[in-house]
N, C-alpha and C positions, 0 to 999 in steps of 0.2 A: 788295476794298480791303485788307485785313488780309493776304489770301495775297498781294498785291506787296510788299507790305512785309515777309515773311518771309524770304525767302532772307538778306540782310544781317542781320536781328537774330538769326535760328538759329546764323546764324556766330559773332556777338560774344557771344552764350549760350552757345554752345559750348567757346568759349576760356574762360570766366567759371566754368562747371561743372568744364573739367578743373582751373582752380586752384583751385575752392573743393570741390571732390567729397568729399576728408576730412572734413571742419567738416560740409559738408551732410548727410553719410551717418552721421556722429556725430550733429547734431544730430535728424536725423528716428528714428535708433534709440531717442535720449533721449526721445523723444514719445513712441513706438511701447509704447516698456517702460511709459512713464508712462501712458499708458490701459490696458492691461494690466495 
C-alpha cells in the first residue's frame, strides 16, 4: 500500500528538498556539531 502511494509523494518530496536542501543541511550539521 505505502509503495503505491510513493511514486507521487517522492516527486513532491523531491521538489520540497531541492528548496529546503540549505535550511535542511544547515540545520542537521547544527545537530550533528551539537552531539559532538
Amino acid at each position: 500500500f505505502f509503495l503505491c502511494q510513493r511514486p507521487q509523494k517522492a516527486k513532491v518530496t523531491e521538489i520540497h528538498v531541492r528548496m529546503d536542501c540549505n535550511g535542511c543541511v544547515q540545520k542537521i550539521k547544527r545537530a550533528l556539531s551539537g552531539i559532538n
